[in-house]
N, C-alpha and C positions, 0 to 999 in steps of 0.2 A: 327753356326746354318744354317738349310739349306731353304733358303728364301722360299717362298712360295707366289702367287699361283706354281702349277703344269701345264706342260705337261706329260701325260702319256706317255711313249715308247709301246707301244705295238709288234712291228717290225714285226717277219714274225711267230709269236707265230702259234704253231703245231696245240691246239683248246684250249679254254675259261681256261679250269685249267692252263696251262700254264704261262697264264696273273694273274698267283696271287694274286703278288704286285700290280699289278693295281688295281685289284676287290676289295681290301684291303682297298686300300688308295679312292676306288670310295666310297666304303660302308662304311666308318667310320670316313675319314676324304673331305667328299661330296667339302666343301666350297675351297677347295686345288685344287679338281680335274677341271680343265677350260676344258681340250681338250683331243682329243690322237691322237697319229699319228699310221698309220697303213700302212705296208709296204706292196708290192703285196703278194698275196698267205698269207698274215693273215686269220687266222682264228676265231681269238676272238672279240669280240666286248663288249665294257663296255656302251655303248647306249651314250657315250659321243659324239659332236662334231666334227667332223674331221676337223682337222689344219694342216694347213702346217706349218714348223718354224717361217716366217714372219708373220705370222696370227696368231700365240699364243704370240709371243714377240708386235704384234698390241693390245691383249687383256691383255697384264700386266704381263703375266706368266715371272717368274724368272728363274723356275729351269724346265729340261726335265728329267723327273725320266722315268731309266728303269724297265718297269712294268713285264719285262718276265722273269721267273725264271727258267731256262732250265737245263737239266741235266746233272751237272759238274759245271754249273755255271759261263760260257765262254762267251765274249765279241764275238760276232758274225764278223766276216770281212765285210758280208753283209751289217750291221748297222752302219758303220763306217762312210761314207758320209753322215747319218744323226747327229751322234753324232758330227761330225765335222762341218756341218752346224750352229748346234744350238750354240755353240760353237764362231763362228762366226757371229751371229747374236745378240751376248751377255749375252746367257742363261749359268748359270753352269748345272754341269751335275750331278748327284745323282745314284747311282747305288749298289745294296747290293749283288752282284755277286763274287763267288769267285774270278775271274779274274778281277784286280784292276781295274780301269780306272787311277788310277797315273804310271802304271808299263806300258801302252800304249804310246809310245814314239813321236808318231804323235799328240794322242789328249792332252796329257801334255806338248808340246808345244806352240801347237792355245792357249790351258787355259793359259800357260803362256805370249804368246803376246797381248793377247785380256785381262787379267786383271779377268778370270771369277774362280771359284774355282771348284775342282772335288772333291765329297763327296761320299767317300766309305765307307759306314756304317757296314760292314761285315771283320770290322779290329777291334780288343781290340785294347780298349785304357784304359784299367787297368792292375797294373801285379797282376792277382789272386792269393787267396790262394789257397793251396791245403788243400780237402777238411776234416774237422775233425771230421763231424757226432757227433758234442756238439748239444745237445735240447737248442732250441733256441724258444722265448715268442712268441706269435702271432698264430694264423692259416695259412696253406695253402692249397690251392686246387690243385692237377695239373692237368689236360686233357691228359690221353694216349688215343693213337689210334690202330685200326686196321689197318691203315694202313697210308702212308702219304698223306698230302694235305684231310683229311677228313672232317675236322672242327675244329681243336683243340685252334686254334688261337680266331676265332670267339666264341666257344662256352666261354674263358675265357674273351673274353672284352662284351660277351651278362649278363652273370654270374656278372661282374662289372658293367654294366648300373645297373642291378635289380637292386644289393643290394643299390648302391648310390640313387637312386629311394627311396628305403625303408629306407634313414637315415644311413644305417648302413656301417661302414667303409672297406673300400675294395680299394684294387691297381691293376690291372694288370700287370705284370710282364714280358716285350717283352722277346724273346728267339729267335729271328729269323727277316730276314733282313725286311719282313711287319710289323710285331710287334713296328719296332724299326721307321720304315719311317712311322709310325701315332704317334707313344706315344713321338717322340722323343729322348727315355730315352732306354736303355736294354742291353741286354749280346747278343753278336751275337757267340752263341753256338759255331755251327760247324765250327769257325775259330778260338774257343780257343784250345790252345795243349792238348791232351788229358789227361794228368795226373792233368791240370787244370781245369776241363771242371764243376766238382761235384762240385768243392771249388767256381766256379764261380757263381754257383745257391746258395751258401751258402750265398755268397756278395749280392748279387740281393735280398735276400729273409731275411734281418737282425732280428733281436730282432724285437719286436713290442709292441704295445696294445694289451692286452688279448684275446678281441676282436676283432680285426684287422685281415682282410681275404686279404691274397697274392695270387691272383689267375694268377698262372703260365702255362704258355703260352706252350706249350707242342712241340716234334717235333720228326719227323720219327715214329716208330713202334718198340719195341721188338723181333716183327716176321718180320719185314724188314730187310734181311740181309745186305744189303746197310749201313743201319743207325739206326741199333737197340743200337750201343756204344750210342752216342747222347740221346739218349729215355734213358738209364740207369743213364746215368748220371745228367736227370732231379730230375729220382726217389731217387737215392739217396744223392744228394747234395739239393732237394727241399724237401725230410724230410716233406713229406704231409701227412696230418691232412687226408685228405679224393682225393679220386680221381673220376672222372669222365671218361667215359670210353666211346668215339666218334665212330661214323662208316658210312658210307658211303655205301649203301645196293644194288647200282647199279652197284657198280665194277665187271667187270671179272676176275680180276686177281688183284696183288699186282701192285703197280703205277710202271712203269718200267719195270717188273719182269713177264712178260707174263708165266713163268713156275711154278711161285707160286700162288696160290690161298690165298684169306683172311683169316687170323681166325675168328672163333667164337667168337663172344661175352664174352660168358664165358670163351674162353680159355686165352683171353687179360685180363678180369677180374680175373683171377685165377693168371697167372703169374706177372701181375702187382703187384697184393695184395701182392703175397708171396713178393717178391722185396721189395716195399716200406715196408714193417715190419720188413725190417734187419733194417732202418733206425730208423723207427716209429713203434713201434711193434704196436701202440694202432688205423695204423691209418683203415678207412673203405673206401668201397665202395658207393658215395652217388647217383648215379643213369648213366644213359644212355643219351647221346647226337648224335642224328642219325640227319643227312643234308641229310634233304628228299629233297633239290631241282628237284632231276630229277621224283618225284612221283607227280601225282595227287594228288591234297586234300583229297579227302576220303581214296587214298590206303595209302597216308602218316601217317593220323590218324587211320588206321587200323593195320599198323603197329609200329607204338608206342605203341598201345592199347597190342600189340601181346607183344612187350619186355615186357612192365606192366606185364603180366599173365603171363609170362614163368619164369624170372628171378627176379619179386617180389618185381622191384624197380623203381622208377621215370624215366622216359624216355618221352623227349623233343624234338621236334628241334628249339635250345631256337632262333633261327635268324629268323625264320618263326614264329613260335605258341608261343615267349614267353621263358624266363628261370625262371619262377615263379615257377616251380616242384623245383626245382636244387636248390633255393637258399632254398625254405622250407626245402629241406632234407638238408644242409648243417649250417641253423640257428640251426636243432635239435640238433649238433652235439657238 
């Protein structure tokens, strides 16, 4: 287990999305979050405390989680004198980064002289099956997006507050190294092999109560050429009951991918659908989850009001205004 409270890493994060994990674990696991450290030329800020190492290990912090999830997923050389501080000052290190923190030969050292542990959550630790597309009891929900990092994480653990609110039973389902450093429990996707990748959403997502809503934790985009494998192998090893379909309305481009532009709505809506109905033929569309963060209020509300009249269905942004549309259309179902 990986002790808790927290230090956030923040390091030399490029701007605020960057620091995913952080804003993840500030916003859903608050009583974790004590501090963050921020390196020169940081860009993000989670409105936390700024600590030095001795000054979080003074306030009780155990572990220094790195809160930056960078593209490739690489142990920065810059960062390295911090992680090896903390290290020495007798914090473990926590990290959901492709690039292990055990495969580091400097910092699995100090962790081995100093007695601290290094927790790479972005390692299976199951051999999965591969996957059989049997109907299996229960419901589930999954969140595709237009594109990555748009909501899809938040809109299923906002979708899981509701329902628990309303009595009714529901789990979130981690898929990804935030998911996994708040809940604890999950499948860290992109670092199973790929021919395991569906069979492991099938494990994550077993038999259930009838009623029982698995709401699964989504990741990349279909139209992400990067990581649209990942995104399919949610839809069809997660065999969802219904989908919700996330977007981010401020974007330029695709995250990364300056020469691509976002799709539509409907066009994530359409291909999604077709998709999951090889799995589920029966399953639907239960509404729209747009992260109006970067809108004023009224244009935020103005345009949700716009999805409502255009495409005929629920549209929220449940972390702002609530996921009381999303769980009504998913009770109907």
């Amino acid at each position: 287990m990986i002790e808790t409270p927290y230090l956030l890493f923040l390091g030399d994060a490029a701007d605020q999305l960057a620091a995913k994990v952080a804003q993840g674990i500030k916003d859903w696991r608050p009583e974790y979050a004590v501090g963050q450290f921020r390196m020169e030329g940081c860009n993000a800020d989670m409105g936390l405390p700024d600590m030095t190492i001795a000054e979080a290990k003074a306030k009780g912090v155990k572990t220094l989680v790195i809160g930056v999830a960078n593209r490739g997923g690489v142990i920065s050389q810059a960062w390295k004198r911090v992680l090896l501080d903390a290290l020495e000052e007798g914090l473990d290190l926590a990290s959901g980064l492709h690039n292990l923190l055990r495969d580091e030969a400097d910092l699995a050292a100090v962790a081995k002289t100093m007695g601290r542990s290094l927790h790479d959550v972005r390692v299976p630790s199951v051999a999965y099956p591969i996957a059989n597309g049997k109907k299996r009891t229960g419901k589930r929900m999954l969140a595709v997006g237009t594109d990555c990092s748009v909501g899809k994480m938040y809109t299923a653990l906002c979708v899981e507050k509701e329902m628990r609110a309303r009595g009714l039973k529901a789990t979130f389902r981690a898929t990804g190294q935030t998911g996994i450093l708040i809940t604890g429990d999950g499948v860290p996707l992109d670092a199973v092999i790929a021919d395991f990748m569906a069979g492991s959403i099938e494990y994550l997502t077993p038999p259930n109560d009838a009623d029982h809503w698995d709401l699964i934790e989504g990741q990349g985009s279909l139209y992400h050429v990067s990581y649209s494998g990942v995104t399919l192998a949610l839809v069809h090893g997660g065999q969802p009951d219904a989908l919700v379909v996330c977007h981010e309305p401020s974007r330029p481009h695709m995250r990364g991918l300056p020469d691509y532009k976002l799709p539509t709505l409907q066009q994530v809506r359409d291909t999604a659908l077709t998709l999951a109905r090889v799995a589920n033929p029966a399953c639907v569309v239960a509404g729209y989850s747009i992260n109006t963060q970067h809108l004023p209020e009224a244009e935020a509300k103005a345009y949700l009001a716009d999805v409502e009249a255009r495409l005929g269905l629920p549209a929220t942004d449940p972390f702002r205004f609530g996921a009381g549309k999303l769980v009504d259309a998913l009770a109907a179902i």
